[in-house]
C-alpha positions as CSV (number, residue, x, y, z in Angstrom):
1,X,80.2,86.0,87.9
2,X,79.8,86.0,91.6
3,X,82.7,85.5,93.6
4,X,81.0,83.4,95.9
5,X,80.1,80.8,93.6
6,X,83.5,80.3,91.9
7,X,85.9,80.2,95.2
8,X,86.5,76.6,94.7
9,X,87.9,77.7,91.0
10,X,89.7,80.7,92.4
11,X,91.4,78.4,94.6
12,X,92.3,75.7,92.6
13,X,93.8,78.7,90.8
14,X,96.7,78.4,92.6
15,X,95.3,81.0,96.1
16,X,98.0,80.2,98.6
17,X,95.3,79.9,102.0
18,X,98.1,81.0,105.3
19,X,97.5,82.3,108.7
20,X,98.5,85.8,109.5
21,X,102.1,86.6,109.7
22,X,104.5,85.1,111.8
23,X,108.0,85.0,112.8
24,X,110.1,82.1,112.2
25,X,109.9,79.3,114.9
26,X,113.1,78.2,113.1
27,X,115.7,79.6,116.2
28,X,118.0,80.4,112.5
29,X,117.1,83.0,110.0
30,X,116.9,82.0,106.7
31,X,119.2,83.4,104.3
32,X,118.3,87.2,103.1
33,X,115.9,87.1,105.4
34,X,116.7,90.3,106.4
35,X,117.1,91.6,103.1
36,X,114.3,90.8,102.5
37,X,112.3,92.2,105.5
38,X,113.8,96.0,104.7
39,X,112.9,95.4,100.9
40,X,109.1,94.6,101.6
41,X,108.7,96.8,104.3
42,X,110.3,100.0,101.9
43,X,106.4,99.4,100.3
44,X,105.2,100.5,103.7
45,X,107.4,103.4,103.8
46,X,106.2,104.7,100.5
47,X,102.7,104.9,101.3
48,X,100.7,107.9,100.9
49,X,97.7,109.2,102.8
50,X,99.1,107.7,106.1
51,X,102.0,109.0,108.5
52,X,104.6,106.1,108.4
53,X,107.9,105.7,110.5
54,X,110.5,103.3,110.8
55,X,113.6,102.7,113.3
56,X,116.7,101.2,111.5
57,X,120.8,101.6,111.8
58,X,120.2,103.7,115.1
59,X,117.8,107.0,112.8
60,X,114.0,107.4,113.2
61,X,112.3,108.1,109.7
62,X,109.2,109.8,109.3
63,X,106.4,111.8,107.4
64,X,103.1,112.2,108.5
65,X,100.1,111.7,106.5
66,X,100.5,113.6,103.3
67,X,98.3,114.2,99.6
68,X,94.7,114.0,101.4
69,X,93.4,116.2,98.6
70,X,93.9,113.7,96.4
71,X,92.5,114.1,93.5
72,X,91.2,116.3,90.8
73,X,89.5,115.7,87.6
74,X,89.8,118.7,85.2
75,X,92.1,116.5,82.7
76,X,90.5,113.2,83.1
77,X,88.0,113.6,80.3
78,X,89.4,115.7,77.4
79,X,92.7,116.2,75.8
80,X,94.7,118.4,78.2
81,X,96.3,120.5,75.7
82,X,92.7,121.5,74.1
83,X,91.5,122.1,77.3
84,X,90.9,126.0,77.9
85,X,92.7,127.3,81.2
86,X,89.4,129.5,81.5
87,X,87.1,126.9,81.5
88,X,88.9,124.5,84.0
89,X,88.1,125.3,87.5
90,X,84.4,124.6,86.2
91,X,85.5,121.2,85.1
92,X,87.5,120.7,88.3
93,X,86.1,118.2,90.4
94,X,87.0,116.0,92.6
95,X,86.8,112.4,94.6
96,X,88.8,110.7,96.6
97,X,92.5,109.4,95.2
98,X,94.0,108.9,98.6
99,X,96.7,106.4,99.2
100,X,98.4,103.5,97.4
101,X,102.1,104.3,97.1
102,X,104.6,106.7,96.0
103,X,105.8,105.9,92.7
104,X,109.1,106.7,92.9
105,X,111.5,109.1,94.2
106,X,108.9,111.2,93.4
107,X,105.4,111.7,95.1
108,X,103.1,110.8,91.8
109,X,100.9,107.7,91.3
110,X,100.9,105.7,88.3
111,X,98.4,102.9,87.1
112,X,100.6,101.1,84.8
113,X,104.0,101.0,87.0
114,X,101.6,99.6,89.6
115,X,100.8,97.1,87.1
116,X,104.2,95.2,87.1
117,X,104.6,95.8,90.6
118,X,101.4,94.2,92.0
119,X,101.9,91.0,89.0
120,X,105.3,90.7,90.2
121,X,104.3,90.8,94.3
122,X,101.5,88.4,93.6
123,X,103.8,86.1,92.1
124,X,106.1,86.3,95.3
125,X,102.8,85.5,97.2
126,X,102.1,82.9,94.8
127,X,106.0,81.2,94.3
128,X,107.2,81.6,97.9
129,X,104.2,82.4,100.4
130,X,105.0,79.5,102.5
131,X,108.3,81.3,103.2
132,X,107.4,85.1,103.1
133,X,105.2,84.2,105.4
134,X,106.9,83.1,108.3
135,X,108.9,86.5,108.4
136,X,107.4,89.5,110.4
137,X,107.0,92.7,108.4
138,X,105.5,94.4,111.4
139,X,102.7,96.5,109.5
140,X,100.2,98.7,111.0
141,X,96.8,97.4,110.7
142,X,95.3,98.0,107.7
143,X,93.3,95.1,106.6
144,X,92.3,92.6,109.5
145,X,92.6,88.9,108.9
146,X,95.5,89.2,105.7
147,X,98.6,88.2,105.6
148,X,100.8,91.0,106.3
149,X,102.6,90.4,102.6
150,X,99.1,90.8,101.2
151,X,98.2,93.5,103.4
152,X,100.8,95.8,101.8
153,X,99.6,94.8,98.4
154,X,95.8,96.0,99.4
155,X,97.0,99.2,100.4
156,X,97.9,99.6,97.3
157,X,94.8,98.3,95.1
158,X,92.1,100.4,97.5
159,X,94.1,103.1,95.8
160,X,94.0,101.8,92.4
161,X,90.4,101.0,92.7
162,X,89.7,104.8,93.0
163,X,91.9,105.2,89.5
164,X,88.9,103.5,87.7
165,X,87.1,106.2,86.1
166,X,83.5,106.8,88.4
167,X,80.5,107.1,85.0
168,X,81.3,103.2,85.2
169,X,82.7,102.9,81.8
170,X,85.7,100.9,83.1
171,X,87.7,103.2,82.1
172,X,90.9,103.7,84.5
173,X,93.0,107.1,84.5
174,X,96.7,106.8,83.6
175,X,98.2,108.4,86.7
176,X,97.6,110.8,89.5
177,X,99.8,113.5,89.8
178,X,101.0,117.1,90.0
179,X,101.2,118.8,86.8
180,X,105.2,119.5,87.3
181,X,107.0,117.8,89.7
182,X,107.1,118.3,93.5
183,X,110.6,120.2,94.9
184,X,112.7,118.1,96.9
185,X,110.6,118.5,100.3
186,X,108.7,115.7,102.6
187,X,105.4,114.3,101.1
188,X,102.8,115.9,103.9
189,X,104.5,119.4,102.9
190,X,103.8,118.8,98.8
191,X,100.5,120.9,98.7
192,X,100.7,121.3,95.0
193,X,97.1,120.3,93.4
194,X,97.3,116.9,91.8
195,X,94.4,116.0,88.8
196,X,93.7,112.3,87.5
197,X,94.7,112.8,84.0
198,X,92.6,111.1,80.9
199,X,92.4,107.0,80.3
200,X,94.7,104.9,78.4
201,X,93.8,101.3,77.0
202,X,97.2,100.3,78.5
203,X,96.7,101.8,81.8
204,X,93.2,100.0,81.8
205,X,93.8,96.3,80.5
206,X,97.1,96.5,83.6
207,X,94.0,97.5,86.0
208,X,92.0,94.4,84.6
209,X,95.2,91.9,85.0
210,X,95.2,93.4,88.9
211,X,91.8,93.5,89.9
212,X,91.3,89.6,88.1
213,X,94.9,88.6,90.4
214,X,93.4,90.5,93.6
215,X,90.1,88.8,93.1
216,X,92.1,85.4,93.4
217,X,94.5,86.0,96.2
218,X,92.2,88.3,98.4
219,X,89.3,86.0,98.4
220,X,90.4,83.5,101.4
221,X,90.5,86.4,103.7
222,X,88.0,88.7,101.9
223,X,85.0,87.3,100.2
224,X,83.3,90.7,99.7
225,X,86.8,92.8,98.8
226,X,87.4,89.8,96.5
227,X,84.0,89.9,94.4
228,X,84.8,94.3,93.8
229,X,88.1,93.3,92.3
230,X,86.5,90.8,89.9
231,X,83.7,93.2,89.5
232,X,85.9,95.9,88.7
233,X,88.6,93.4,86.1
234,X,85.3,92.5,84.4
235,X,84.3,96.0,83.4
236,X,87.6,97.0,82.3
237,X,88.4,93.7,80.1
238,X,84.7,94.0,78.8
239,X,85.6,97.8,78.2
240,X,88.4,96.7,76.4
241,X,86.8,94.1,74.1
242,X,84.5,97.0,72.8
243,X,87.2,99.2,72.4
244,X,90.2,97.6,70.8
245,X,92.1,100.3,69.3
246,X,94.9,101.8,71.1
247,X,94.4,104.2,73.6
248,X,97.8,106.3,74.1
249,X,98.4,108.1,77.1
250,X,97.8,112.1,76.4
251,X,101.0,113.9,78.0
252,X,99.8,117.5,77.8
253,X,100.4,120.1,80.3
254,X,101.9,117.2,82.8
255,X,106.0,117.0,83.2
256,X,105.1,113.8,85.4
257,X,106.1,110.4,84.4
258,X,104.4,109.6,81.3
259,X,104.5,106.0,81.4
260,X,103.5,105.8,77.5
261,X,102.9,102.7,76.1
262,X,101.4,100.7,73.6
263,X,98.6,98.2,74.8
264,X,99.4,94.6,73.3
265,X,101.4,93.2,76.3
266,X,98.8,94.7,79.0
267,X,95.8,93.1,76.9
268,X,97.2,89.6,76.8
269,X,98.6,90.0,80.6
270,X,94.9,91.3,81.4
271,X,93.3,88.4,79.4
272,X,95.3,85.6,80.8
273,X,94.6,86.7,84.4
274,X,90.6,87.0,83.6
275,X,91.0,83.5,82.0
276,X,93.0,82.2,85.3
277,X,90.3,83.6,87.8
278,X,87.6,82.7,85.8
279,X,88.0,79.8,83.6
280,X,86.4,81.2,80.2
281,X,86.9,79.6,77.2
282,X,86.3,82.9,75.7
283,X,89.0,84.4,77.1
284,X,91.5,81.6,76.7
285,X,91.0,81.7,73.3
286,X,91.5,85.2,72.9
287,X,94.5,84.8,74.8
288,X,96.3,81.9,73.0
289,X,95.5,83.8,69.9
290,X,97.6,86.7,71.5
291,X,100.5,84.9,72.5
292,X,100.5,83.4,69.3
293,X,101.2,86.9,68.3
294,X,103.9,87.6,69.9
295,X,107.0,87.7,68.3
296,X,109.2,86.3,71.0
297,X,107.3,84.2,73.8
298,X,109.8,85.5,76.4
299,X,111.5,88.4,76.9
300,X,114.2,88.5,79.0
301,X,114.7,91.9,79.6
302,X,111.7,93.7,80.5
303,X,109.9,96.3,82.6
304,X,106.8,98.2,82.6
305,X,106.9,98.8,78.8
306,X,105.9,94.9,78.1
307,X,104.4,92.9,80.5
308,X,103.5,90.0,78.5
309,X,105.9,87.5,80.5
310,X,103.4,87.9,83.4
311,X,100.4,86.6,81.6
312,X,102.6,84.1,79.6
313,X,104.0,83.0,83.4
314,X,100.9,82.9,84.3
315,X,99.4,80.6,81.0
316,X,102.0,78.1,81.7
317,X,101.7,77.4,85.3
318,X,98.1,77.6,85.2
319,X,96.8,74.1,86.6
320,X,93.3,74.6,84.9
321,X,92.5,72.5,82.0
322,X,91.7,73.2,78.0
323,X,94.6,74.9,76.7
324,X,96.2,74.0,73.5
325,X,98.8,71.1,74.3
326,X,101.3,72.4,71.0
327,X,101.0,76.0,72.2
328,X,101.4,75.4,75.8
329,X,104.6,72.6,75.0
330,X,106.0,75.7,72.9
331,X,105.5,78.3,75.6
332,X,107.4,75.9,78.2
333,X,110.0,75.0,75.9
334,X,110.5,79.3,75.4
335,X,110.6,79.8,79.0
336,X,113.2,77.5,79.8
337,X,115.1,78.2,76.7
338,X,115.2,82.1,77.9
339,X,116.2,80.8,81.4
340,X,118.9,79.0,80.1
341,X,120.6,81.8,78.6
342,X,120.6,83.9,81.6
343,X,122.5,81.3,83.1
344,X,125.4,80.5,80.7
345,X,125.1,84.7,80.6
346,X,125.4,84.8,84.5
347,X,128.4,81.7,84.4
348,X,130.2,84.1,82.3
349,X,130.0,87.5,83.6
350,X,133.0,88.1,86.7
351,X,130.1,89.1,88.5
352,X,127.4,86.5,87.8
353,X,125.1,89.3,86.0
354,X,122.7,87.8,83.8
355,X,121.4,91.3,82.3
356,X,122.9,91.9,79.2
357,X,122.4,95.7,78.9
358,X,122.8,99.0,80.9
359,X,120.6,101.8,80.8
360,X,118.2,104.0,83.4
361,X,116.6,101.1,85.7
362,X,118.9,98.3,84.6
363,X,119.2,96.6,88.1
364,X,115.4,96.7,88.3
365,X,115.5,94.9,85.2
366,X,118.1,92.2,86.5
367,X,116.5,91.8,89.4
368,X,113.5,91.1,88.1
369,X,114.6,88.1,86.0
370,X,114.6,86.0,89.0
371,X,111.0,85.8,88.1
372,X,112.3,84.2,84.4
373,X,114.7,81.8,85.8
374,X,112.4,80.6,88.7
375,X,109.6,80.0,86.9
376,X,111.4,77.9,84.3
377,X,112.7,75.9,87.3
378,X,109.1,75.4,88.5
379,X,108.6,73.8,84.9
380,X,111.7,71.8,84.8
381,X,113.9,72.1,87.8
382,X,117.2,73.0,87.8
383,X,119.9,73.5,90.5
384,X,121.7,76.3,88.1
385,X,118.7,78.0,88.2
386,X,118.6,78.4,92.0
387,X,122.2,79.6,92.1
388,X,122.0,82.1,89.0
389,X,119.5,83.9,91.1
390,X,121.7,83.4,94.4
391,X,124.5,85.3,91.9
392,X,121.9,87.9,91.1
393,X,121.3,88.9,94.7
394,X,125.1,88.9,95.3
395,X,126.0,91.2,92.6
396,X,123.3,93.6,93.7
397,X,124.6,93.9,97.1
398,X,128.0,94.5,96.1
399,X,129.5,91.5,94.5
400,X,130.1,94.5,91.3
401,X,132.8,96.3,89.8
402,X,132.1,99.3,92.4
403,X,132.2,96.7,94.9
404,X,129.5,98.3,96.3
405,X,125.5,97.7,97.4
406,X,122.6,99.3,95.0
407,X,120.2,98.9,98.1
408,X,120.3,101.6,100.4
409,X,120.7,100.0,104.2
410,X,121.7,96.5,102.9
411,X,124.6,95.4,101.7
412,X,128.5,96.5,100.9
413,X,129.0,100.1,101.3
414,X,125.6,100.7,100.3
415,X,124.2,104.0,98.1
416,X,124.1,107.3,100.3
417,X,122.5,110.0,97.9
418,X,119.4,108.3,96.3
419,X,116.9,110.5,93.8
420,X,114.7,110.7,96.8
421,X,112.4,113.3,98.0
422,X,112.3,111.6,101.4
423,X,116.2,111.0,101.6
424,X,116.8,114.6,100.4
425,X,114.7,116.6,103.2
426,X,114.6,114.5,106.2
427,X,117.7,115.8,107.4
428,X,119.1,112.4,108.6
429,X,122.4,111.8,106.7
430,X,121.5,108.0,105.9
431,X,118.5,107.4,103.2
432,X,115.8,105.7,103.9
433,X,116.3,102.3,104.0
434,X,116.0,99.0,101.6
435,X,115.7,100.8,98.2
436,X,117.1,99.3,94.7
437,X,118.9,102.4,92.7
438,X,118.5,102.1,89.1
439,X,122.1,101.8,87.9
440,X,124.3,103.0,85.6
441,X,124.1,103.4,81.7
442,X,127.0,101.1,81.2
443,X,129.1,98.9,83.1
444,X,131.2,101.4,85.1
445,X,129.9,104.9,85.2
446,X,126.6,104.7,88.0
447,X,127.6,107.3,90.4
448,X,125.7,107.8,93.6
449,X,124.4,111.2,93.6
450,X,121.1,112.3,94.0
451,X,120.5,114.5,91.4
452,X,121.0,111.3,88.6
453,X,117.9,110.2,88.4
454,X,118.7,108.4,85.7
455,X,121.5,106.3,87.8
456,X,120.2,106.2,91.2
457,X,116.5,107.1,91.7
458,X,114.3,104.3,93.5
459,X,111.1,103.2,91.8
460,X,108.7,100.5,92.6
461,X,108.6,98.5,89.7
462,X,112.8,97.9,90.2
463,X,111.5,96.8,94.0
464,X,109.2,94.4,93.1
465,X,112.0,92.4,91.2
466,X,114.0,92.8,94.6
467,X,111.6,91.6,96.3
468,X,110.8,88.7,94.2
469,X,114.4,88.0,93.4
470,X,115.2,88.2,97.6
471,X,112.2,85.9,98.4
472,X,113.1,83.2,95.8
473,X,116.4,83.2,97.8
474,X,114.6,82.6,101.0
């Protein structure tokens, strides 16, 4: 499919088609708009392959451009663990895997913890571009002619591009990273080689989902950029159609995130993005067929291990025609079912929590049910809905038992000691700035210190659902 041909589809698709960024001519700032600001711009300040800086509470934060040898491909096409050390260096090879962002509070880069990060920032684009746009994120210049909210998402899909694997398979390598991690020290002083490691079907059918959503929401400002996204979905969902079973991700020698996962979720979310940019009946039937599957429609308390709510989100507020009128009627009547009990959860919670659970990356989690609740009030609107999430935001900026902030910068006596490589070897006593901390393993016992990574590390998939959650408070 050419691009070129389809852009009245892609836009009817639901492409929001603004001017560049802008401040407010409103002489009042809307609520968390500040919030908000710090949040998204903490995507800038994760970048790699650039020097970024930032001036905020009176401190000047910094690195230069950092992992320019990015990357390596020894372990990118045989099982690491089989692989002879001796015969390595004549495997070793390289191309370009520069950029993108940091994953975490470490320096690695990981294709399916992109995946619910870009879905989720493309649905802030999609729900509340009107709004995100008329705040000023002050971005370098990276992509002429975008919106600055979608120009922070680019930098992050040229990198994820160069994660699809080069023979043209459409293959796409689970993560780029050191083999252990980096010490605590800046990212331009982390010299330690970093290797693309081998493909996983899950890894590649999150890749498809992103490539099909950039291919939507890129193509009123970049016809060309636009048509390589699609390109690049189409050979990994058709990749994925020949190859069904699923691919695990192969730990091996690597101590890096593993991100392991099994590929159901990322096949439906990839099919019902290629169905929403393209309009195949094909793939809407193979994707009603999967959500049939499923064993619950929604799940309200999710991360990067199941991702099907974005393609189910994205089924139901589809405007395009042809789906099945029972199914579709059944997924609406899930999705506001599942919103509904967050909100009698939230009404009785002291705190107005609607999350359930604790465990590592729990306020990620909670934040990132904004994205349940408002989409069930774009179906049927609902004023508890609006204020469920305005309870949300509250409770993670310090309406909580420590009566204390999560975000670093923002909020009531926010963290000081993140799980941050940045935060730990700048030298400047405050972190750096508007970063959600994953939270504690039960309802009183997060503790900020930086070695608890399992409390209080930052992570971009936990950001996303802060920056959806703050946007749909906007």
């Amino acid at each position: 499919m050419k691009l070129g041909k389809s852009i009245g589809i892609i836009i009817g698709a639901g492409a929001l088609i603004l001017g560049s960024g802008m401040l407010s001519s409103c002489s009042q700032k809307p609520e968390y708009a500040n919030e908000f600001r710090t949040a998204t711009r903490a995507f800038y300040l994760w970048r790699c392959g650039m020097p970024v800086e930032d001036n905020y509470n009176g401190n000047h934060y910094y690195h230069d451009a950092c992992h320019l040898d990015d990357g390596y491909s020894a372990y990118m096409d045989m099982d690491s663990v089989k692989l002879d050390p001796r015969l390595r260096e004549a495997y070793d090879m390289g191309h370009d895997g520069t950029g993108g962002w940091h994953d975490a509070g470490d320096y690695g880069k990981y294709t399916v913890n992109a995946g619910i990060t870009v879905g989720s920032l493309f649905y802030a684009w999609d729900h509340f571009g009107d709004k995100i746009n008329k705040i000023a994120l002050d971005l370098p210049e990276t992509a002429p002619g975008y919106p600055e909210f979608l120009k922070e998402i680019k930098w992050e899909t040229d990198f994820l591009l160069k994660m699809e694997y080069p023979d043209g398979t459409g293959r796409v390598a689970h993560k780029l990273t050191r083999v252990a991690f980096a010490p605590f020290i800046m990212p331009e002083e982390d010299d330690g080689k970093r290797y693309y490691t081998v493909w996983s079907s899950a890894a590649t059918a999150d890749y498809a989902a992103m490539m099909a959503m950039s291919a939507r929401y890129f193509a009123p400002y970049d016809k060309p950029y636009a048509q390589k996204c699609y390109d690049a979905a189409n050979r990994s969902y058709n990749f994925l159609l020949a190859h069904p079973e699923d691919k695990r991700h192969i730990q091996g020698d690597f101590e890096t995130g593993a991100y392991g996962t099994s590929d159901p979720d990322d096949r439906l979310w990839a099919a019902a993005e290629m169905w929403e940019t393209t309009g195949n009946d094909r793939i809407l039937k193979n994707l009603e067929e999967r959500i049939r599957n499923e064993r619950d429609i929604v799940d309200n308390d999710w991360d990067w291990g199941n991702v099907a709510n974005l393609g189910v989100y994205t089924y139901a507020l589809s405007q395009r025609e042809g789906r099945d009128p029972e199914l579709l009627a059944k997924v609406k009547e899930a999705i506001i079912a599942d919103a509904d009990s967050l909100v009698a959860r939230a009404a009785r919670d002291e705190y107005g929590r609607a999350m359930q659970r604790f465990y590592w990356g729990c306020n990620g989690t909670a934040a990132r049910q904004a994205i349940n609740i408002h989409v069930a009030d774009m179906i049927s609107p609902n004023p508890a809905y609006k204020e469920t999430i305005k309870g949300i935001a509250k409770y993670l900026l310090g309406n909580n038992v420590y009566g204390r902030s999560f975000v670093t910068g923002l909020g009531v006596n926010p963290p000081m000691h993140p799980h941050d490589r940045r935060s730990g070897a700048d030298g400047i006593d405050d972190p750096w700035p508007g970063y959600l901390v994953g939270g504690g393993h039960s309802a009183t016992d997060w503790v900020d210190d930086q070695e608890d990574y399992s409390r209080n590390e930052i992570a971009i998939n936990w950001q996303a659902g802060l920056v959806y959650l703050l946007a749909a408070t906007l």
